[in-house]
KEKOL-599873 format. One record per residue (C-alpha): residue number from 1; residue in three letters; x, y, z. Coordinates in steps of 0.001 Angstrom, whole numbers, m for minus. Example, Ala and Ser with C-alpha at 12.3 -4.5 7.8 and 13.67 -1.06 7.14 Angstrom:
2
{n->1, res->ala, X->12300, Y->m4500, Z->7800}
{n->2, res->ser, X->13670, Y->m1060, Z->7140}
end
This chain:
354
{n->1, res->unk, X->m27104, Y->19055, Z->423}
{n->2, res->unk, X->m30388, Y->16869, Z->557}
{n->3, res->unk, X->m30520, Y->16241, Z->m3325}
{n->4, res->unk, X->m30279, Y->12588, Z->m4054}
{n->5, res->unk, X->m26746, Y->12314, Z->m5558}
{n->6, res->unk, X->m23695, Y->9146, Z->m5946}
{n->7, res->unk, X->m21589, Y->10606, Z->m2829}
{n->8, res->unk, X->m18320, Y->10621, Z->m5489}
{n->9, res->unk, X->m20275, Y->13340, Z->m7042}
{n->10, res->unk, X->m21099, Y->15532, Z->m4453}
{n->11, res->unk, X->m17830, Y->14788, Z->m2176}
{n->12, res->unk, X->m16026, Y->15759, Z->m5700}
{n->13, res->unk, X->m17780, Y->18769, Z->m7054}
{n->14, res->unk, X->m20918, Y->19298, Z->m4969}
{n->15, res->unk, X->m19217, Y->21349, Z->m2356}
{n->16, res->unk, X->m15364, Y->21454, Z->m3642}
{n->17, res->unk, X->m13934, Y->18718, Z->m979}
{n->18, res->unk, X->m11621, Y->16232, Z->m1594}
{n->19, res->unk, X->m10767, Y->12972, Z->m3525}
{n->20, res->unk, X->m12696, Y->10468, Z->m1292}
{n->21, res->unk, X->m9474, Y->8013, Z->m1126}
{n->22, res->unk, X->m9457, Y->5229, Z->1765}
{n->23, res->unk, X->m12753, Y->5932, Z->3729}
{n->24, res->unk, X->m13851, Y->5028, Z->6863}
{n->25, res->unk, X->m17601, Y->5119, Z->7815}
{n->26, res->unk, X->m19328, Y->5388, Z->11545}
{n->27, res->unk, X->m22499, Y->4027, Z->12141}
{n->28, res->unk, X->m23097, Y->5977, Z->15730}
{n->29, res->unk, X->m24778, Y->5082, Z->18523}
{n->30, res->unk, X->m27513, Y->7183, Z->17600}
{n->31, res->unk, X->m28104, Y->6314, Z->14256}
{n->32, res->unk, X->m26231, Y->9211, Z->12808}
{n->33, res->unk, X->m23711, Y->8170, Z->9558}
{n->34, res->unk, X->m20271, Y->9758, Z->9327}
{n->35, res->unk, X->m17835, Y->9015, Z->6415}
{n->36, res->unk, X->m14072, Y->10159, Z->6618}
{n->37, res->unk, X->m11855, Y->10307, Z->4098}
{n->38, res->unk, X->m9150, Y->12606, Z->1872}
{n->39, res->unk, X->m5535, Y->12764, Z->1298}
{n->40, res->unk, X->m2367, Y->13756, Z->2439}
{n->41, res->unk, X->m1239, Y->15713, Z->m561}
{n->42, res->unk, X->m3004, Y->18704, Z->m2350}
{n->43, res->unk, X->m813, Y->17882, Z->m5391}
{n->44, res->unk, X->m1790, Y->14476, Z->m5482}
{n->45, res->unk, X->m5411, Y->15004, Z->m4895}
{n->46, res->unk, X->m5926, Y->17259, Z->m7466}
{n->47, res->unk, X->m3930, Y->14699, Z->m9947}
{n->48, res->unk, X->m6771, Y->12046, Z->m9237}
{n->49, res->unk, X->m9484, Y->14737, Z->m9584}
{n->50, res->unk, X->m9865, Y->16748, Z->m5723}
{n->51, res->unk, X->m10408, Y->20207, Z->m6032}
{n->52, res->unk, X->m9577, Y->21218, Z->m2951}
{n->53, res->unk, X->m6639, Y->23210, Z->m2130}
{n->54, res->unk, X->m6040, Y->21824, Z->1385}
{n->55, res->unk, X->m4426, Y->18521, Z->2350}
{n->56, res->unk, X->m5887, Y->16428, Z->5103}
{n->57, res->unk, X->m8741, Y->14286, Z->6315}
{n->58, res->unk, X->m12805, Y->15603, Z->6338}
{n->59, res->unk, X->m15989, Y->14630, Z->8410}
{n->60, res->unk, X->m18726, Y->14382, Z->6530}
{n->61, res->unk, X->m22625, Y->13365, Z->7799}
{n->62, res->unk, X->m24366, Y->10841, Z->5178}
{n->63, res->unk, X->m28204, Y->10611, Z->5283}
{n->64, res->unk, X->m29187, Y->6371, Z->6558}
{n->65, res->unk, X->m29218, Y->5577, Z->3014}
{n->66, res->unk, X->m25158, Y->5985, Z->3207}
{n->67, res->unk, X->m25435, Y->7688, Z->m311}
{n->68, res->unk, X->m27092, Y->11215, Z->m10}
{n->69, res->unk, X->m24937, Y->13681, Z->1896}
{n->70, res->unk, X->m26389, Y->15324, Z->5075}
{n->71, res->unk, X->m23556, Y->18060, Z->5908}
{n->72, res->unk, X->m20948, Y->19400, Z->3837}
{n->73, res->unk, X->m17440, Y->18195, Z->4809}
{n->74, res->unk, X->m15465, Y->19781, Z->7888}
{n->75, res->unk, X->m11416, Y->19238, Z->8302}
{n->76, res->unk, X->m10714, Y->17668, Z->10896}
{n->77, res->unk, X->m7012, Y->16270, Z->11085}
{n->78, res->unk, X->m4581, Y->18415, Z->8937}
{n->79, res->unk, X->m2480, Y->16659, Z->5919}
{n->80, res->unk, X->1287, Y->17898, Z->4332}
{n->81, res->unk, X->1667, Y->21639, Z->4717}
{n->82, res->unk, X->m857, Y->22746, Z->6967}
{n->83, res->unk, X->m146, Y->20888, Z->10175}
{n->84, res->unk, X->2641, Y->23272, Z->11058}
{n->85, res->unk, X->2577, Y->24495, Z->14484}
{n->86, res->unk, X->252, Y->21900, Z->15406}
{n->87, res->unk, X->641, Y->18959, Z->17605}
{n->88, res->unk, X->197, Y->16767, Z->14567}
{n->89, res->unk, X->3459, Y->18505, Z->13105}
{n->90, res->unk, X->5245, Y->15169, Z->11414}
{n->91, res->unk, X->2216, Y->13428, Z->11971}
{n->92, res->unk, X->m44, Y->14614, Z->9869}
{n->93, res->unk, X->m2748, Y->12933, Z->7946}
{n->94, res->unk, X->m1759, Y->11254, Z->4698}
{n->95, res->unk, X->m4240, Y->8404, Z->3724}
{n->96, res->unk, X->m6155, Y->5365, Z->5277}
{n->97, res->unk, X->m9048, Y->6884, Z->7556}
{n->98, res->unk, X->m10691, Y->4635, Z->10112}
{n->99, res->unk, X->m12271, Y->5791, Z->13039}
{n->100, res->unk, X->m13603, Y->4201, Z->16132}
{n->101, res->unk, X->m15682, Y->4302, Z->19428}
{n->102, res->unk, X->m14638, Y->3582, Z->22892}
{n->103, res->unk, X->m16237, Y->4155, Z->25653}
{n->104, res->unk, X->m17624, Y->7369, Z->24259}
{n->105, res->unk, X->m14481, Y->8461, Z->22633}
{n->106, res->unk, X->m14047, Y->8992, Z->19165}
{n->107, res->unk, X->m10380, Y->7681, Z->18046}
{n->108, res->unk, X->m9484, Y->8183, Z->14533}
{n->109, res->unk, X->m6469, Y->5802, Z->12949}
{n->110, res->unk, X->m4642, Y->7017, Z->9991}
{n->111, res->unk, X->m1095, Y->6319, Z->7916}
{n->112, res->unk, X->371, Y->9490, Z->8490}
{n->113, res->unk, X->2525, Y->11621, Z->6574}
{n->114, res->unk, X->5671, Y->9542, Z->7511}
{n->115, res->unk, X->4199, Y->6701, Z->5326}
{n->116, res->unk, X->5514, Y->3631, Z->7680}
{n->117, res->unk, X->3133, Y->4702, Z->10828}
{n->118, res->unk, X->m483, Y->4913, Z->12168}
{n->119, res->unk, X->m1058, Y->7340, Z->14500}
{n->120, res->unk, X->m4351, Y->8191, Z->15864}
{n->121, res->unk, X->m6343, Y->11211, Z->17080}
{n->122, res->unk, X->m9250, Y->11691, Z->19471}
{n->123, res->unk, X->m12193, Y->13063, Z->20736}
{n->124, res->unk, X->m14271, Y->13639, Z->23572}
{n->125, res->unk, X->m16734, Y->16095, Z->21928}
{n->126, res->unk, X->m18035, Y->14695, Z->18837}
{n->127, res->unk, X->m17760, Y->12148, Z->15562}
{n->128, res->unk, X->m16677, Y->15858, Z->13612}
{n->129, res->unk, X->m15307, Y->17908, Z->15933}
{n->130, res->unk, X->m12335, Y->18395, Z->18888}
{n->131, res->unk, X->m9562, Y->16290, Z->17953}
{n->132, res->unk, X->m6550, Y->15774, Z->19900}
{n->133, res->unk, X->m3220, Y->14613, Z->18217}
{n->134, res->unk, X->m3035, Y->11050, Z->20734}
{n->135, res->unk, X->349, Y->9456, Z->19266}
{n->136, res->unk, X->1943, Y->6741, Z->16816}
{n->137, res->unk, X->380, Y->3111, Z->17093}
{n->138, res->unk, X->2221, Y->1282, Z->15510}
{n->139, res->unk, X->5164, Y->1223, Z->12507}
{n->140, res->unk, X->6097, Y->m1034, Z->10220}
{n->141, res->unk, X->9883, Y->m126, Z->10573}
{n->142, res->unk, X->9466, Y->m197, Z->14077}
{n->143, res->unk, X->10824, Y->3451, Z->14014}
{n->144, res->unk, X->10103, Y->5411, Z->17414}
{n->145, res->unk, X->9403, Y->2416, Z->19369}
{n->146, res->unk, X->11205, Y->3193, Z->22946}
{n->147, res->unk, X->12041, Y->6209, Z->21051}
{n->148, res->unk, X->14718, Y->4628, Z->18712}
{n->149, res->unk, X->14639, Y->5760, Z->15428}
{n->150, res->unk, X->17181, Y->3516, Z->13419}
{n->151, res->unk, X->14790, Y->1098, Z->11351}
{n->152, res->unk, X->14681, Y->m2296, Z->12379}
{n->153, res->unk, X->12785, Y->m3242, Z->8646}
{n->154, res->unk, X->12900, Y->m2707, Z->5225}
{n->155, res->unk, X->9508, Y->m288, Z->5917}
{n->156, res->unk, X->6396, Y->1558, Z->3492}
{n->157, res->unk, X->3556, Y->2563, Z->3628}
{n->158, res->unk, X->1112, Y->1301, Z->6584}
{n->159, res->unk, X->m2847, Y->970, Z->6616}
{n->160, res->unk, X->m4980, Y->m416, Z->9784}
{n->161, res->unk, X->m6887, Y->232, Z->12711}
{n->162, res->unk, X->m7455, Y->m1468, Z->16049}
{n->163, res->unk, X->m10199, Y->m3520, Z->17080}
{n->164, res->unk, X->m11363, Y->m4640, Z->20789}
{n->165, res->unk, X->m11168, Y->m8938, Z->20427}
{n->166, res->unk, X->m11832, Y->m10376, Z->23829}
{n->167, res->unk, X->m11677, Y->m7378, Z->26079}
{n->168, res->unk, X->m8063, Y->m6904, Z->24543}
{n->169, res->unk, X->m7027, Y->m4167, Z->22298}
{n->170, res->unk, X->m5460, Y->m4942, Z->18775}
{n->171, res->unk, X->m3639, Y->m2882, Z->16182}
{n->172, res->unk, X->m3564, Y->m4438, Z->12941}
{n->173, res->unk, X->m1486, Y->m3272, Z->9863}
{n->174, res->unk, X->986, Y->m4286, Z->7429}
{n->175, res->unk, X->4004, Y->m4671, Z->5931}
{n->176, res->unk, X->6239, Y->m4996, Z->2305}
{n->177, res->unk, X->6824, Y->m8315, Z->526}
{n->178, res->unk, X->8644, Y->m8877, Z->m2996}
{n->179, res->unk, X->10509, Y->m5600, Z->m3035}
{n->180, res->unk, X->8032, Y->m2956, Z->m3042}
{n->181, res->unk, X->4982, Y->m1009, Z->m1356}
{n->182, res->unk, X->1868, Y->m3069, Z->m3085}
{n->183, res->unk, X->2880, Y->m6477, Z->m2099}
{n->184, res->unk, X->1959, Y->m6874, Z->1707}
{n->185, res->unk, X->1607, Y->m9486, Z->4706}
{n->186, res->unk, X->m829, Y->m8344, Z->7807}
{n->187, res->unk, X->330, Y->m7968, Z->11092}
{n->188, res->unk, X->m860, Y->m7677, Z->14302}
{n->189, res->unk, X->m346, Y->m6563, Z->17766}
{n->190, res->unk, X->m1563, Y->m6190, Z->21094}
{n->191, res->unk, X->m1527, Y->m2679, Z->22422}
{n->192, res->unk, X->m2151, Y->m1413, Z->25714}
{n->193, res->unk, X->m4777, Y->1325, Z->26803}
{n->194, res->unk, X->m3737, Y->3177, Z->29542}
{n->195, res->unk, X->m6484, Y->4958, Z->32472}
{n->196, res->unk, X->m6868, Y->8368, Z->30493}
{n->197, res->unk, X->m7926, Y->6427, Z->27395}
{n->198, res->unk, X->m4869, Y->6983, Z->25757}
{n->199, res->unk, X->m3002, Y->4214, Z->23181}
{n->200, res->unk, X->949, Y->3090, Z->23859}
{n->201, res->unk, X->2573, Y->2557, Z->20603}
{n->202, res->unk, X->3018, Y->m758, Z->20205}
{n->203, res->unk, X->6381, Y->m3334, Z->19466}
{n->204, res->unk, X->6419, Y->m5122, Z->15830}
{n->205, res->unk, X->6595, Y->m8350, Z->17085}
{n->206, res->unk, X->6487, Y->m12087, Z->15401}
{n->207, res->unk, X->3904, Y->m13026, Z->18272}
{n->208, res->unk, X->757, Y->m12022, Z->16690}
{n->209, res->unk, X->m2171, Y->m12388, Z->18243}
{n->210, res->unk, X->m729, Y->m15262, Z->20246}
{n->211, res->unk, X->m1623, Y->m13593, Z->23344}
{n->212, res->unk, X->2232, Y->m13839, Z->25115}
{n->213, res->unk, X->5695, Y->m15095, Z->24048}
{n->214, res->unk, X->5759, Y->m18014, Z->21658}
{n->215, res->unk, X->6827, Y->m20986, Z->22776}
{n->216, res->unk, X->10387, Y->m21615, Z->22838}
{n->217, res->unk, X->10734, Y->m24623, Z->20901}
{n->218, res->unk, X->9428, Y->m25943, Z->17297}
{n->219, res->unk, X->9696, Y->m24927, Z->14017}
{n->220, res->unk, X->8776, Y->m21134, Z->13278}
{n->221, res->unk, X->8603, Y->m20225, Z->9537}
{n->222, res->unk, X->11600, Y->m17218, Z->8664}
{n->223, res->unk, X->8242, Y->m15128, Z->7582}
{n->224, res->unk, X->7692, Y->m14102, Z->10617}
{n->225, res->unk, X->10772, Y->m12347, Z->11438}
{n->226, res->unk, X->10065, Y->m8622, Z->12681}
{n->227, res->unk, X->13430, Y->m7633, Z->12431}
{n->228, res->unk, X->14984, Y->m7669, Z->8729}
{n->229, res->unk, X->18026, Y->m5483, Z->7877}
{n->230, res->unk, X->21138, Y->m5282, Z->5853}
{n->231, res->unk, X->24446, Y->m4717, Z->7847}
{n->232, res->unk, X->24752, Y->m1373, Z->6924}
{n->233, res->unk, X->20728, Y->m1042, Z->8376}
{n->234, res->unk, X->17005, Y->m763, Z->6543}
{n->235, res->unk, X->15867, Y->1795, Z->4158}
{n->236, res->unk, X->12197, Y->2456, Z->2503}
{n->237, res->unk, X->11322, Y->m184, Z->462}
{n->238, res->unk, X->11072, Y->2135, Z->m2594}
{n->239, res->unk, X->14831, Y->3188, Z->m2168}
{n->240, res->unk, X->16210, Y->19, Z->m2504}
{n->241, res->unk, X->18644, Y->280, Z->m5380}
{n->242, res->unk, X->19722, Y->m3797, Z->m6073}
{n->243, res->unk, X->16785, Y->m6273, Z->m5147}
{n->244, res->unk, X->19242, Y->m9424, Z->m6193}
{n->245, res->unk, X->21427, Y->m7870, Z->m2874}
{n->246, res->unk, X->18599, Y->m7045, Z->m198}
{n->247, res->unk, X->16772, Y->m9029, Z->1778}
{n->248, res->unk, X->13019, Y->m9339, Z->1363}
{n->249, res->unk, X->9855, Y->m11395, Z->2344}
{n->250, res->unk, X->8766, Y->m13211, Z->m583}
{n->251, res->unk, X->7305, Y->m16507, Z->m1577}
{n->252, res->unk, X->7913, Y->m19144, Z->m4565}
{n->253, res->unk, X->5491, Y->m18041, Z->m7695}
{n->254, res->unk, X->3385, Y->m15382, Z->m7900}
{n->255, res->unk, X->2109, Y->m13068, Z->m4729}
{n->256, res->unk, X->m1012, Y->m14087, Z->m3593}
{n->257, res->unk, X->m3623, Y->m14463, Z->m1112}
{n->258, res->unk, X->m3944, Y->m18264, Z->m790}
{n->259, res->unk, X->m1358, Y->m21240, Z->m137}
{n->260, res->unk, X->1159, Y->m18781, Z->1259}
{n->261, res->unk, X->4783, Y->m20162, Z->1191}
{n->262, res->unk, X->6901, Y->m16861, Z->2067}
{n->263, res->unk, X->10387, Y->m16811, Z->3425}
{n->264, res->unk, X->13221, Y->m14589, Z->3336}
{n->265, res->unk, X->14884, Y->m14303, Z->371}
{n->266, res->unk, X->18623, Y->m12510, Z->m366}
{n->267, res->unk, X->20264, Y->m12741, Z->2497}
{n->268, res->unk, X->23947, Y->m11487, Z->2068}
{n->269, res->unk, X->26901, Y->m10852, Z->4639}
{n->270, res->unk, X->26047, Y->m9542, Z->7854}
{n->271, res->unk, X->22308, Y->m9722, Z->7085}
{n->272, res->unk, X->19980, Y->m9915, Z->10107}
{n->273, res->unk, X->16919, Y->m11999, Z->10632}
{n->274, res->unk, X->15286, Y->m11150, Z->13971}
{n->275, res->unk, X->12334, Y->m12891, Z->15777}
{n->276, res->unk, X->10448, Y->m11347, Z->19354}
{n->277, res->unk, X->9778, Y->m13454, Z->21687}
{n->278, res->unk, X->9706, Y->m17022, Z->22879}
{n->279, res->unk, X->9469, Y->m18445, Z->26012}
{n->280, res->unk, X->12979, Y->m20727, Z->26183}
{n->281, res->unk, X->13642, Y->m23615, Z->29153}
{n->282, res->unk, X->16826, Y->m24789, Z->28388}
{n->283, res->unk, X->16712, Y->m25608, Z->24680}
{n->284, res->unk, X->19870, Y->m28051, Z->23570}
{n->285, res->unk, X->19509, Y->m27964, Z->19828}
{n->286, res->unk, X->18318, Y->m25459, Z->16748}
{n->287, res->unk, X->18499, Y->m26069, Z->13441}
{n->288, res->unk, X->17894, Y->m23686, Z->10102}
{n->289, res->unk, X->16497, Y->m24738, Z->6716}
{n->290, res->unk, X->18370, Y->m22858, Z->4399}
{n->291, res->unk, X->19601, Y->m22188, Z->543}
{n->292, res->unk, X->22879, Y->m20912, Z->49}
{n->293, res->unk, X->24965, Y->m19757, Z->m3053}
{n->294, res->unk, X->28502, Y->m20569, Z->m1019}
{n->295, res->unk, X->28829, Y->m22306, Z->2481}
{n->296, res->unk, X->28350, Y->m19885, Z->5235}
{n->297, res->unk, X->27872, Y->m19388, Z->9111}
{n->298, res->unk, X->24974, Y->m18757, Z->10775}
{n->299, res->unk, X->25154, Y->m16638, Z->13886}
{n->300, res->unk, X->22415, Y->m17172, Z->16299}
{n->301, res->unk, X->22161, Y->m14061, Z->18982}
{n->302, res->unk, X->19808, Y->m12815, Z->22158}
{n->303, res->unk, X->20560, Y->m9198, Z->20940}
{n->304, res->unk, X->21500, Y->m7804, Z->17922}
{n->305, res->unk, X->25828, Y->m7026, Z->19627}
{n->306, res->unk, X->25792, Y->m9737, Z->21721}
{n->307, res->unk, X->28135, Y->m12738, Z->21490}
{n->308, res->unk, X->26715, Y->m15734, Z->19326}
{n->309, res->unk, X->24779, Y->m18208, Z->21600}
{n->310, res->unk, X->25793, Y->m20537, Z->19176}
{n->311, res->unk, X->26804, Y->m21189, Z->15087}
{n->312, res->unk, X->25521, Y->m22832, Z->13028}
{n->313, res->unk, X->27814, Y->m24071, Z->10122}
{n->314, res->unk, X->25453, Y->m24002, Z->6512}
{n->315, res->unk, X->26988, Y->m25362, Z->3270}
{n->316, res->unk, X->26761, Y->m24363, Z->m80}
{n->317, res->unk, X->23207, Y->m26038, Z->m1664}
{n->318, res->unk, X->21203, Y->m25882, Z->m4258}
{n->319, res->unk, X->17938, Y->m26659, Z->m2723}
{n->320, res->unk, X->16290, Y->m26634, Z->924}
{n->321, res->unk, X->18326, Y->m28536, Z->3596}
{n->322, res->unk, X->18923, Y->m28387, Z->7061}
{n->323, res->unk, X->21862, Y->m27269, Z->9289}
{n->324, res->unk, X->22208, Y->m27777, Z->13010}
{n->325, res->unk, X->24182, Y->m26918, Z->15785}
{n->326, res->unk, X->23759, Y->m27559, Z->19477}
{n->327, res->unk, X->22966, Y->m25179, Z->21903}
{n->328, res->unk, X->22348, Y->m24010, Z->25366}
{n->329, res->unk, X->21676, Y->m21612, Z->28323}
{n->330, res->unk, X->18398, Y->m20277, Z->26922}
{n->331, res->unk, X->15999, Y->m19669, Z->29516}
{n->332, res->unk, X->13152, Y->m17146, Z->30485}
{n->333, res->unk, X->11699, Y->m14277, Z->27589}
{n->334, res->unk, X->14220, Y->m13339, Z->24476}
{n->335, res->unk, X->14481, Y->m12630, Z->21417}
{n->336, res->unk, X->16267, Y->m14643, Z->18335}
{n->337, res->unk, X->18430, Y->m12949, Z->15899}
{n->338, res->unk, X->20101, Y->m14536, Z->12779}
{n->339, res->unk, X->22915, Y->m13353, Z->11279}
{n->340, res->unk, X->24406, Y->m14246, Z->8096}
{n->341, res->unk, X->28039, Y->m14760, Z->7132}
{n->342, res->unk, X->29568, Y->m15366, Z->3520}
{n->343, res->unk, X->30092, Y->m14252, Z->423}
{n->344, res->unk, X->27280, Y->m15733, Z->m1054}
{n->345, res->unk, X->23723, Y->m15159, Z->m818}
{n->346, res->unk, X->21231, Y->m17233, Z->954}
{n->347, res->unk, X->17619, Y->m17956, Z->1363}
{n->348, res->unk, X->16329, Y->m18310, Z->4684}
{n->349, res->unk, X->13120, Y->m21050, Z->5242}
{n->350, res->unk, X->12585, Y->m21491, Z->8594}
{n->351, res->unk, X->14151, Y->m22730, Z->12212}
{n->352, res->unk, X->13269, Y->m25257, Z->14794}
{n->353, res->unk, X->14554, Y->m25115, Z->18170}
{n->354, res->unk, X->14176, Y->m28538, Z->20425}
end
């Protein structure tokens, strides 16, 4: 196809592929242009106008111009239903292409089937050809990390890639605010590249791109927890039946990008607010700004079944205020975990740790 046509038009009809939903484009080495894109569902894609009867992600060559199309599309990671048998069996493409270029190696990032991971695939032979299943990245549940599959967050859907910042690799994604999949805060990792070229799934941490352990004392903002669960554990986002009794990043006013406020909002008995990793030397004192419907008891942990380091007694208010408790025998790399206790329901601001 050599015909100067919108792309839409020709990825639509031209040639029969599919609905060009959440592309990535490759600029090569050489020059050569390479867009990626499709969709995880058949039914779906023929809902928003695909004609094609297979699910899964195409290759397709784009003249310089990035509009006229070069080579009709080729398949190259399967989506739902024809992935079985394959090494990308429960991993198979769903939505969010992005592909990238290491060291001569094509790796292509996508949210998978499984809706709360990216996984990636790669290549050693070409831009549109030869690739290998490689692994999960990174989820937003934190589900298969060390190969535990209990969700440590209320988890969706996932979009991202990784980028190379300072001769360190990052995977970058995201998370649900407010209750549902289309309200979402970025997060980042660190992830490690092995000899062979291959990706290690990375932890859902609160450190960011912080480059190590936070610091072990100051005031951290509850919005960066990476661990958020009722007592009786996370579910999808979507299935959550009673928002007024779950747990959920959120802010004051309306969601947006600017003059971000968020918190943690719902807490109810036995919820559990968990932050990865500081760097402690002996801390004596932490402290939690808090709103609560009826007084309450912090529980402050190293691991989610260990024995309290310390509580931390919170009374019934209508606004912010601050509780403290002392506390002690905090050294080296942990975690923080907060758990809630009463009958009433509590917002959760931030903590400081001196």
């Amino acid at each position: 196809m050599s015909e100067d046509t919108g792309f839409l038009d020709g990825f639509l009809s031209k040639e029969g592929d599919e609905f060009p939903f959440d592309p990535g484009v490759l600029s090569d080495d050489d020059g050569r242009v390479w867009l990626y894109s499709g969709f995880g569902s058949a039914e779906i894609m023929k809902m928003m106008g695909g004609t094609s009867p297979e699910a899964g992600c195409n290759c397709i060559e784009l003249e310089a111009d990035m509009i006229t199309i070069r080579k009709e599309a080729v398949k190259i990671i399967p989506g739902r239903g024809n992935g079985k048998g394959t090494p990308f069996e429960n991993h198979e493409f769903y939505e969010a292409s992005s592909i990238r270029k290491f060291d001569g190696i094509y790796y292509f990032i996508y949210s998978t089937i499984q809706s709360h991971e990216l996984a990636y695939a790669f290549s050693k032979e070409g831009p549109d050809r030869g690739f290998v299943y490689g692994g999960v990245l990174h989820s937003n549940g934190n589900i298969g990390y060390i190969g535990s599959m209990t969700p440590q967050f209320f988890w969706g859907n996932n979009h991202g890639s990784i980028e190379l910042v300072n001769g360190k690799f990052y995977i970058f994604g995201h998370r649900q605010t407010n209750w549902h999949e289309f309200s979402r805060q970025g997060v980042a990792e660190e992830i490690r590249m092995d000899e062979n070229g291959r990706f290690e799934m990375a932890e859902m941490t609160s450190c960011g791109l912080n480059g190590g352990p936070l610091e072990g004392k100051g005031t951290y903002s509850a919005h960066i927890a990476c661990v958020l669960y009722l007592k009786e554990g996370a579910c999808k986002i979507t299935e959550i039946k009673d928002k007024a009794k779950c747990p959920s990043l959120t802010q004051t006013g309306e969601d947006r990008m600017s003059d971000p406020d968020q918190y943690i909002s719902n807490l109810n008995d036995g919820s559990v607010a968990g932050f990865k990793y500081f760097s402690f030397d002996h801390p004596h004192h932490i402290s939690v700004c808090m709103k609560a419907e009826k007084d309450g008891v912090m529980e402050v942990l190293t691991a989610p079944d260990s024995e309290p380091v310390t509580l931390i007694k919170v009374s019934a208010c209508e606004g912010r205020e601050t509780f403290s408790a002392e506390l002690s025998s905090l050294s080296g790399v942990l975690p923080l975990y907060f758990v809630w206790r009463s009958e009433g329901i509590a917002d959760f601001f931030s903590f400081t740790v001196e």
